[in-house]
Each structure stands twice: as structure tokens, then as C-alpha cells.
N, CA, C and O atoms as a MOPAC input file, in Angstrom:
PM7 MOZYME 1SCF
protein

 N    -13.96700 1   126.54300 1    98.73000 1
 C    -14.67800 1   125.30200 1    98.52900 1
 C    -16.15700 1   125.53900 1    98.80900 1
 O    -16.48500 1   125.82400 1    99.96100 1
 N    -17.06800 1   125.44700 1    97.85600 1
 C    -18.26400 1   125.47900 1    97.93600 1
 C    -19.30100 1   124.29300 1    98.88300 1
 O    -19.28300 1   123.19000 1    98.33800 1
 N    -19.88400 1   124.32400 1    99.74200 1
 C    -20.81900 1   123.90500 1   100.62500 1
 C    -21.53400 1   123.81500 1   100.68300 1
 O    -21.97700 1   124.82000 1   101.23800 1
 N    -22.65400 1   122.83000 1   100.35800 1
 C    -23.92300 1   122.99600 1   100.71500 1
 C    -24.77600 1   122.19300 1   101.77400 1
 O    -24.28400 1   121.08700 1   101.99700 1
 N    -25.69200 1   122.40800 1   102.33900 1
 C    -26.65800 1   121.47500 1   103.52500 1
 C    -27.57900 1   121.28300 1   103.19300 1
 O    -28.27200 1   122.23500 1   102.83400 1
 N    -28.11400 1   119.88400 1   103.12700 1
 C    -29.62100 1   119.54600 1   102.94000 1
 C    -29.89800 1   119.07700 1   104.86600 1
 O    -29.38300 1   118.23000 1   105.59600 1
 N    -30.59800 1   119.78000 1   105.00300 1
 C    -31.06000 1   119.50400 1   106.39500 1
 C    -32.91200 1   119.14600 1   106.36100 1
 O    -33.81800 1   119.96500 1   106.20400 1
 N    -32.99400 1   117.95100 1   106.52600 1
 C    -34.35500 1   117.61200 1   106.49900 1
 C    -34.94100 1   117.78500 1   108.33300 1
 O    -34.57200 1   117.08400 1   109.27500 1
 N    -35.89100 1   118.89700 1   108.36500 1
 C    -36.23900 1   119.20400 1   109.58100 1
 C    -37.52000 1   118.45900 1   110.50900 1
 O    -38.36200 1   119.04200 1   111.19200 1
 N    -37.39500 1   117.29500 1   110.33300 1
 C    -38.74600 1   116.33300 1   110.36500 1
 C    -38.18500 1   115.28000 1   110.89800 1
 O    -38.81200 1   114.53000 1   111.64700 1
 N    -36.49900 1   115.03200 1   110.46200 1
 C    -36.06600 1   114.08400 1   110.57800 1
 C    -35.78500 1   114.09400 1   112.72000 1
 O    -35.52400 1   115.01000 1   113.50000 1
 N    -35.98900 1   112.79100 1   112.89200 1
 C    -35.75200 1   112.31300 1   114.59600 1
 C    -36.87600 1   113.50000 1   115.02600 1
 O    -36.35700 1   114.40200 1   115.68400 1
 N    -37.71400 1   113.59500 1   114.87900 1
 C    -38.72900 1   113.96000 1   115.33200 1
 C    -38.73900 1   115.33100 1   115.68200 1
 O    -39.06600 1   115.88100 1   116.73300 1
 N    -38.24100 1   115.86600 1   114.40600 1
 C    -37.48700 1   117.65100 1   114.65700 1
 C    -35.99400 1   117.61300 1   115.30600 1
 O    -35.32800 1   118.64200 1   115.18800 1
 N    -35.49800 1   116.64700 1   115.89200 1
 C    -34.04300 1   116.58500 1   116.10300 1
 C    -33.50500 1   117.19500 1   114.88700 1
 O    -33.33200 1   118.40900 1   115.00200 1
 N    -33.21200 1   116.72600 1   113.82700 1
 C    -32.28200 1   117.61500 1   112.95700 1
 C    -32.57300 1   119.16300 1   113.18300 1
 O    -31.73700 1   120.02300 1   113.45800 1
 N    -33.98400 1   119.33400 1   113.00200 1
 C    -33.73600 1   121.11700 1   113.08700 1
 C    -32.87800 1   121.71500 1   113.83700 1
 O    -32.02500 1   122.50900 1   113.44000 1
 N    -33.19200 1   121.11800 1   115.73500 1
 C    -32.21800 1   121.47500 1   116.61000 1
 C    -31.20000 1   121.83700 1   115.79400 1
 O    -30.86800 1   122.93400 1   115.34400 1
 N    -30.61400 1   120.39600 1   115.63400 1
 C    -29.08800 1   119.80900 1   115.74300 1
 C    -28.80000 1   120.73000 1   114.56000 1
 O    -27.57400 1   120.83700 1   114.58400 1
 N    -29.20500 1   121.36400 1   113.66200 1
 C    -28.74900 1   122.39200 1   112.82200 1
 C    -28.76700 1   123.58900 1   113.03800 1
 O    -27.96500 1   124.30800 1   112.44200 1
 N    -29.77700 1   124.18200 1   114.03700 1
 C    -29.96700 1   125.47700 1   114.43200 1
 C    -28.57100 1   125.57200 1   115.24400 1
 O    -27.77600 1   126.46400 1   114.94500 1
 N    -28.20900 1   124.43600 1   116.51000 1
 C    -26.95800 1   124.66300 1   117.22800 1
 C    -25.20000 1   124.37700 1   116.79000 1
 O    -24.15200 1   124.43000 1   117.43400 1
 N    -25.62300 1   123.99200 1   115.05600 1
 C    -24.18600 1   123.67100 1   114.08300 1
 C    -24.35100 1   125.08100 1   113.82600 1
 O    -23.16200 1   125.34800 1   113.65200 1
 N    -24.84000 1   125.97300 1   113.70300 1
 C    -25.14800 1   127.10500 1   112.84100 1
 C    -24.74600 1   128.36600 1   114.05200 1
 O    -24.63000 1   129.58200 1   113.89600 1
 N    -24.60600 1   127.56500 1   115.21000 1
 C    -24.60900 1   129.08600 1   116.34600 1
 C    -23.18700 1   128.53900 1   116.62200 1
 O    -22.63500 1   129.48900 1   117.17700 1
 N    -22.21400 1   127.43700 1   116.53100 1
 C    -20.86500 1   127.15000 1   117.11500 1
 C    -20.40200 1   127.15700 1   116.03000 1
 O    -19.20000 1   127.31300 1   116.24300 1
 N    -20.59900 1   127.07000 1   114.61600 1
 C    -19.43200 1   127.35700 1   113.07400 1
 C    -20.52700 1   128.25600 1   112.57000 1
 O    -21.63500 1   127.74300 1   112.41400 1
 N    -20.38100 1   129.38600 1   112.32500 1
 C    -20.97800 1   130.60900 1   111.83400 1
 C    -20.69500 1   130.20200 1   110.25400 1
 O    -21.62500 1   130.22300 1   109.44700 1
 N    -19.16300 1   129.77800 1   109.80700 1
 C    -18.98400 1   129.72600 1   108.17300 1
 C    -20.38300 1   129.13300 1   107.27800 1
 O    -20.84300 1   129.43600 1   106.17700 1
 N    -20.86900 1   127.96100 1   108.52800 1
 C    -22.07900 1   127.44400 1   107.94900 1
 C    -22.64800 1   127.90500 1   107.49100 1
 O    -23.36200 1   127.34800 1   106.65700 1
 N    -22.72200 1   129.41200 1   107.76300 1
 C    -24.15600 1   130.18300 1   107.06500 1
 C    -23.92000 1   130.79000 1   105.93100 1
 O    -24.70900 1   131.39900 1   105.20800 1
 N    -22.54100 1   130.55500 1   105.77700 1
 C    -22.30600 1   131.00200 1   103.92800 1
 C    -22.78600 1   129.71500 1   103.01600 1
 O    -22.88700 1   129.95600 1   101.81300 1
 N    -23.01400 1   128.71800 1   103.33900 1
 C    -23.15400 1   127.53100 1   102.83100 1
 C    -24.45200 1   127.74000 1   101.95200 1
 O    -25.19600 1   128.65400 1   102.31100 1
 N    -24.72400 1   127.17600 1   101.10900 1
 C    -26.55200 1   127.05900 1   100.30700 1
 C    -26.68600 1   125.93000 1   101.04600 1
 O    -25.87300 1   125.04000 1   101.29800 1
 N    -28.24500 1   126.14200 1   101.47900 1
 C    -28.98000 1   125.94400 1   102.89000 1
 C    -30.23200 1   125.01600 1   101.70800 1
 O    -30.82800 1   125.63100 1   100.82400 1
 N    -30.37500 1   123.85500 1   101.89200 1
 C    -31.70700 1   123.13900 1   101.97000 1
 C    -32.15200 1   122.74000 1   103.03700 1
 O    -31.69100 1   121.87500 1   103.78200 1
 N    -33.01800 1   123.33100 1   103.13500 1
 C    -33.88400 1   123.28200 1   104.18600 1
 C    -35.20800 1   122.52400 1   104.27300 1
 O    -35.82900 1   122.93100 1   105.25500 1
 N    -35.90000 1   121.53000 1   103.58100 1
 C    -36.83000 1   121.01400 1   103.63100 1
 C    -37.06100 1   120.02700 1   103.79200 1
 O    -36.24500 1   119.10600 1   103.78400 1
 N    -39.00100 1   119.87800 1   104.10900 1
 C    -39.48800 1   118.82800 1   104.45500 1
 C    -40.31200 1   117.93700 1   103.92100 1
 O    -40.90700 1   116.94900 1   104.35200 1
 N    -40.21600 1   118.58200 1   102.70200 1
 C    -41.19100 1   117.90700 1   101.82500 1
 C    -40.32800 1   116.96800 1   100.57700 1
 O    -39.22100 1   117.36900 1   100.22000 1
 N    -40.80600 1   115.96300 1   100.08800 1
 C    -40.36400 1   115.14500 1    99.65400 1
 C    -39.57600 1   115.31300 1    98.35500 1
 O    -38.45100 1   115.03600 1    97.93800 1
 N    -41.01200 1   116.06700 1    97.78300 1
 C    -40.37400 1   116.75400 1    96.32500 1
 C    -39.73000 1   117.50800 1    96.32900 1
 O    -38.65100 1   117.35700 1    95.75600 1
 N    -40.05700 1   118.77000 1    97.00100 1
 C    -39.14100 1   119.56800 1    97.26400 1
 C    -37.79500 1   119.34300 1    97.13300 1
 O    -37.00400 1   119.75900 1    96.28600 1
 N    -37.60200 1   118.45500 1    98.31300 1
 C    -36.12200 1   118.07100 1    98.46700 1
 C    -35.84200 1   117.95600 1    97.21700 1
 O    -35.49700 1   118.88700 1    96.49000 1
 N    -35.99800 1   116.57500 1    96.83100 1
 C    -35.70900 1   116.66600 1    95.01800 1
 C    -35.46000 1   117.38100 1    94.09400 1
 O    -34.44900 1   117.22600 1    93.41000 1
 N    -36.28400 1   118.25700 1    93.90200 1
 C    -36.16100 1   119.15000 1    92.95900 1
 C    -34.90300 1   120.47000 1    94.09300 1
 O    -34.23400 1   121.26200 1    93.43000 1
 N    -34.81800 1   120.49400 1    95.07000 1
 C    -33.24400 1   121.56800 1    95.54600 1
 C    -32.63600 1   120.45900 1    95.24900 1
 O    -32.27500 1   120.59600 1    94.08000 1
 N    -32.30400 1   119.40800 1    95.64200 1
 C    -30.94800 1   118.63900 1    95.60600 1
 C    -30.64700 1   118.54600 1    93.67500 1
 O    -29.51800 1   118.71700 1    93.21500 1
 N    -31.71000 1   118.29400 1    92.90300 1
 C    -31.44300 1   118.39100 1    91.42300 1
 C    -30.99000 1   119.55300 1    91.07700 1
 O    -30.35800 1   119.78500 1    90.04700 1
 N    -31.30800 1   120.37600 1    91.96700 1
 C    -30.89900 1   122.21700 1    91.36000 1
 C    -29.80800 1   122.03600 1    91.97300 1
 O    -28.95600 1   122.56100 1    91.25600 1
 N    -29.21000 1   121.51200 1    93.07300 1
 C    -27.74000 1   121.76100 1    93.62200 1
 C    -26.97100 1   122.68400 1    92.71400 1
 O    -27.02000 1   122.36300 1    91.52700 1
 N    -26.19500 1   123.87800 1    93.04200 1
 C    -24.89700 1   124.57700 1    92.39900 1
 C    -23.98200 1   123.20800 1    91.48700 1
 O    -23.88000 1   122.04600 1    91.88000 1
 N    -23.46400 1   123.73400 1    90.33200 1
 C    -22.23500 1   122.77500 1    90.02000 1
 C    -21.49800 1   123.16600 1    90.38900 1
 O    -20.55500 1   122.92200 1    89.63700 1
 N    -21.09200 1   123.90800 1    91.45800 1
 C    -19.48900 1   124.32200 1    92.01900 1
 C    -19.59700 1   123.73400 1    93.60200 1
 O    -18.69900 1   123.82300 1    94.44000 1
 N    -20.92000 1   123.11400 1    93.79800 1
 C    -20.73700 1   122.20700 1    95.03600 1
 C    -20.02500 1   120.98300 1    95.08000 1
 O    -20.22900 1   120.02000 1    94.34100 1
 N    -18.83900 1   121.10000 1    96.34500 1
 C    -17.75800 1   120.25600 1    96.33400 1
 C    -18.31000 1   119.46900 1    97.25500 1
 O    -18.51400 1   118.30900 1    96.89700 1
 N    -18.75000 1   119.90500 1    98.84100 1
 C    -19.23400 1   119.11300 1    99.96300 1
 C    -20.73400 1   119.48400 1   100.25700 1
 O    -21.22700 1   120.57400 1   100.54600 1
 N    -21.45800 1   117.92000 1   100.05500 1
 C    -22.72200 1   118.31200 1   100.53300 1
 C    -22.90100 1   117.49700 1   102.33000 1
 O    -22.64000 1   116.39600 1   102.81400 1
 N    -23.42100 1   118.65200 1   102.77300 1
 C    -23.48500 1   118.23800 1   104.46400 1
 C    -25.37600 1   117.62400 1   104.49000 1
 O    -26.43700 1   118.08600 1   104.07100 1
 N    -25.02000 1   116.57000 1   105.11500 1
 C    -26.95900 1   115.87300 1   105.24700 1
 C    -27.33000 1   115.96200 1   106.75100 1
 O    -27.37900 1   114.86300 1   107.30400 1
 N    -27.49700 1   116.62200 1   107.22800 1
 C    -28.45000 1   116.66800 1   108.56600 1
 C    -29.90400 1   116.13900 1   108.72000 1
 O    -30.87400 1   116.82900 1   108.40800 1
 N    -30.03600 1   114.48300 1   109.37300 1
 C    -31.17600 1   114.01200 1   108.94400 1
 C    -30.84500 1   112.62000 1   109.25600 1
 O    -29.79300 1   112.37100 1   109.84500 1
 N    -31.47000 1   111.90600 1   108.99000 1
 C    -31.59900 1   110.53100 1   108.92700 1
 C    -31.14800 1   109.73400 1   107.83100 1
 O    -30.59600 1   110.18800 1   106.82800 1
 N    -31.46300 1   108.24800 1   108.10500 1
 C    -31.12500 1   107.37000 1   106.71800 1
 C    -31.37900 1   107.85400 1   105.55200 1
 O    -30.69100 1   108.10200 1   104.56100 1
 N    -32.62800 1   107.96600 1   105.85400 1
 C    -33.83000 1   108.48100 1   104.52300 1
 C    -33.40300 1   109.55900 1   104.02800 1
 O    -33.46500 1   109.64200 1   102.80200 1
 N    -33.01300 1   110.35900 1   104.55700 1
 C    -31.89700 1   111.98700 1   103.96800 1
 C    -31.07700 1   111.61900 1   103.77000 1
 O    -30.75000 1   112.28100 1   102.78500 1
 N    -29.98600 1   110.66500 1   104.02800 1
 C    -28.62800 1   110.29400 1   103.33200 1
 C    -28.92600 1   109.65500 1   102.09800 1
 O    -28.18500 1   109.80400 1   101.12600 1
 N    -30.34800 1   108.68400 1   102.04200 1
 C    -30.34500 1   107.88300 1   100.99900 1
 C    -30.74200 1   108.83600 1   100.06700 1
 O    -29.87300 1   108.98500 1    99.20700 1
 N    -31.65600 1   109.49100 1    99.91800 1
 C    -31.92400 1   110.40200 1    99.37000 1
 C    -31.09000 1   111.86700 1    98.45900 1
 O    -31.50300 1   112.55800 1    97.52800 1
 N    -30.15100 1   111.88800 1    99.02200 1
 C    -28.73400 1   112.59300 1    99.06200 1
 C    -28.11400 1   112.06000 1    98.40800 1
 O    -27.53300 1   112.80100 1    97.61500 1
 N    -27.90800 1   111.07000 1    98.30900 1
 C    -26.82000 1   109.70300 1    97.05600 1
 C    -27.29400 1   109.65600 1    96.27500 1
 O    -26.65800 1   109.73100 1    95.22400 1
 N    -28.76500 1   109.49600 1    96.24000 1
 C    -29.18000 1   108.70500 1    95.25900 1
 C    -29.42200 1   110.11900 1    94.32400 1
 O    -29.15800 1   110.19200 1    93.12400 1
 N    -29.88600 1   111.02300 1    95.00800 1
 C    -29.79900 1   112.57700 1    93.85500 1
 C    -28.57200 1   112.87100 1    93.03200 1
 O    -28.61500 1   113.10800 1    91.82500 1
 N    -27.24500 1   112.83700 1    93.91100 1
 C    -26.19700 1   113.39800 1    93.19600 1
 C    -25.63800 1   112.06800 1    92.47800 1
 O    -24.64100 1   112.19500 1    91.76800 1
 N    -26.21000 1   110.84500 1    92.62100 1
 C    -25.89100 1   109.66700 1    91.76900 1
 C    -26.65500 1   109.53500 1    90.61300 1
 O    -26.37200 1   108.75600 1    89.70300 1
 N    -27.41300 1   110.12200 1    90.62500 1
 C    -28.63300 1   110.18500 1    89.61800 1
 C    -27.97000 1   110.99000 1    88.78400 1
 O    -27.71900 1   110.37300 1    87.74900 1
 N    -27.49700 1   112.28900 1    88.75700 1
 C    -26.83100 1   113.40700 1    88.48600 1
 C    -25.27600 1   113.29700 1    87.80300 1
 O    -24.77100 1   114.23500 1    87.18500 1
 N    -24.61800 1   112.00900 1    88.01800 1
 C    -23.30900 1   111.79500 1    87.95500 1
 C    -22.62300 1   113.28800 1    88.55100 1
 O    -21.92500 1   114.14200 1    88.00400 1
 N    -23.06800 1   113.18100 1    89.65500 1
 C    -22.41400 1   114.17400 1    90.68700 1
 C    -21.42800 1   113.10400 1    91.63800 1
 O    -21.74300 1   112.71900 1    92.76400 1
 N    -20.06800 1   112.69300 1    90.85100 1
 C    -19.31200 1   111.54100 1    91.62300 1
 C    -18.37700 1   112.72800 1    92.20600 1
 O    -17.36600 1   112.24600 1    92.71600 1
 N    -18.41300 1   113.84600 1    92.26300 1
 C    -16.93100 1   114.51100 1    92.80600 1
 C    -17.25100 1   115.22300 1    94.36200 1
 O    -16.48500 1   115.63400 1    95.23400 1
 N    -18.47700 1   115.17300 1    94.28800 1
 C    -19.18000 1   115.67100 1    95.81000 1
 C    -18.68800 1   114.47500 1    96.80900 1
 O    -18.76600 1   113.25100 1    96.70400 1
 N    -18.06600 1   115.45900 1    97.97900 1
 C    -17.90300 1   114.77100 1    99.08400 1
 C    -19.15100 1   114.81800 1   100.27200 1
 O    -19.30300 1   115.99400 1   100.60500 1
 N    -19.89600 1   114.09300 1   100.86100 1
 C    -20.74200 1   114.02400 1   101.68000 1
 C    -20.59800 1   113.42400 1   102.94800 1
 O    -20.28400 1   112.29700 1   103.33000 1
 N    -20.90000 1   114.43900 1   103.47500 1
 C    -20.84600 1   114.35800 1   105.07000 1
 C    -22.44900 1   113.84000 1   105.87100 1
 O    -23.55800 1   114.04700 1   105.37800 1
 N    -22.24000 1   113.29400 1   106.90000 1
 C    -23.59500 1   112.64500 1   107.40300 1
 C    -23.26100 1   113.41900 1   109.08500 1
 O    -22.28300 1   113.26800 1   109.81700 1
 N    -24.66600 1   114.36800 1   109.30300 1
 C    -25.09600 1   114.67900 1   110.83300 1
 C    -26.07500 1   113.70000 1   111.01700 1
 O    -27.20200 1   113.91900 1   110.57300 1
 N    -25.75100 1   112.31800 1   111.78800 1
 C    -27.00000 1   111.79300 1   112.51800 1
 C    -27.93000 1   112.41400 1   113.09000 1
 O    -27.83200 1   112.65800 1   114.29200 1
 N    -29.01300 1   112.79800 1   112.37900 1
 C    -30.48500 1   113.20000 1   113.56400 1
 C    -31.85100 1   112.51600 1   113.29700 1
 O    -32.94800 1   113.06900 1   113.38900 1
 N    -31.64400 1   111.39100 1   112.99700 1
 C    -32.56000 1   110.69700 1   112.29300 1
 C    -33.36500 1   109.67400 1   113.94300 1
 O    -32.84300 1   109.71400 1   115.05800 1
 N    -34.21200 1   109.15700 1   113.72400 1
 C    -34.79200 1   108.05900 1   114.83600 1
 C    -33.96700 1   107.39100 1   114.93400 1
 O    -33.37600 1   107.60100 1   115.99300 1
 N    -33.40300 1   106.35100 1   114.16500 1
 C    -32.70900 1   105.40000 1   114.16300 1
 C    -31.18600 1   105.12500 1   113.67200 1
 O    -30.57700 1   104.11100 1   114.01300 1
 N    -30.61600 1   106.16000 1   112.81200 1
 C    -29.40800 1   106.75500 1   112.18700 1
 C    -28.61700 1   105.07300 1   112.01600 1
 O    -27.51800 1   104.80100 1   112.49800 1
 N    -28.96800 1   104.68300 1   111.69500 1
 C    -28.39800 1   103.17400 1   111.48300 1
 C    -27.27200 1   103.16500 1   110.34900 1
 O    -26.33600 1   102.37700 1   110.47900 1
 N    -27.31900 1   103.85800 1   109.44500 1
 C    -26.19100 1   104.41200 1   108.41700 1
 C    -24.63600 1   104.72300 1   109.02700 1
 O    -23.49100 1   104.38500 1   108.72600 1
 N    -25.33000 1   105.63400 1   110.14600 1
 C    -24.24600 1   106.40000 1   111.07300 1
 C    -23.43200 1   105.63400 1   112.00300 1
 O    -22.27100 1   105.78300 1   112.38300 1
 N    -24.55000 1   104.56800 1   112.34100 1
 C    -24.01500 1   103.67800 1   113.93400 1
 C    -23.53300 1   102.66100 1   113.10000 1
 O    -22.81400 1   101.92200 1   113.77200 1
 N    -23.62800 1   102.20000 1   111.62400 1
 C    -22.65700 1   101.09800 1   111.08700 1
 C    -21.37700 1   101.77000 1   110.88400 1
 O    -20.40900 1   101.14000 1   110.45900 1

């Protein structure tokens, strides 16, 4: 099953980076995963539009704004078969705490 992470490293005030650097040292598989890693806006965009088509689960490490962002790419995409996972590391993770 193919994997990928968009980890926005900005998000909770560099909290996600942590919180991904220490997912990455307790499940090692993580690091076979394709890794987005950014902080820039477009950026993101344009990796999440390039996403693999053999990505089954996309993992969001980040905040609201990275989850929303995350939907709204692979919805844009008619990417309906991706399962997505949410790491709260956002300021306010209000997505997470509903």
C-alpha cells in the first residue's frame, strides 16, 4: 500500500516538524513513504497535484489549514479513493478536537 505525507513544517509554530521528526524515529516504515515536506503555499500545491497515482493513504501532519488544503487538492483531482489520516500539530487543530 502506497503512502504518502504532506507534513507542513510551520504548522503550530514548528510543532509539526517535531511531531514528524519523532513519527519518523518510533515507525521507521515511514520513511519509505513519499515525503512532502513543505512550507510554502504553492509548493504544497503543486507536490500534492503531483501526488503518485498509486497513493492509497495520504498522512497530513499540520493543522486545519493542511487538512483543508489536503482535501481540497485530492478533491480537486477526483482523488476519491485516498484514505487520509490527520496528525494534529496545528495552533488550534479544531478539525481534530471536533
Amino acid at each position: 500500500m502506497s503512502v504518502a505525507v504532506f507534513v507542513n513544517p510551520r504548522a503550530g509554530g514548528g510543532r509539526a516538524a517535531e511531531i514528524w521528526s519523532d513519527l519518523v524515529d518510533h515507525e521507521p516504515r515511514l520513511a519509505a513513504a513519499e515525503i512532502l515536506l513543505v512550507d510554502d503555499l504553492e509548493a504544497a500545491i503543486t507536490r500534492l497535484d503531483d501526488l503518485d497515482a498509486g497513493v492509497e493513504r495520504l498522512i497530513v501532519v499540520g493543522g486545519d489549514g493542511s487538512a483543508h488544503l489536503a482535501v481540497n487538492r485530492l478533491r480537486r483531482a477526483a482523488r476519491t479513493a485516498v484514505a487520509l489520516g490527520l496528525v494534529p500539530a496545528g495552533t488550534g487543530s479544531d478539525l481534530a478536537r471536533t
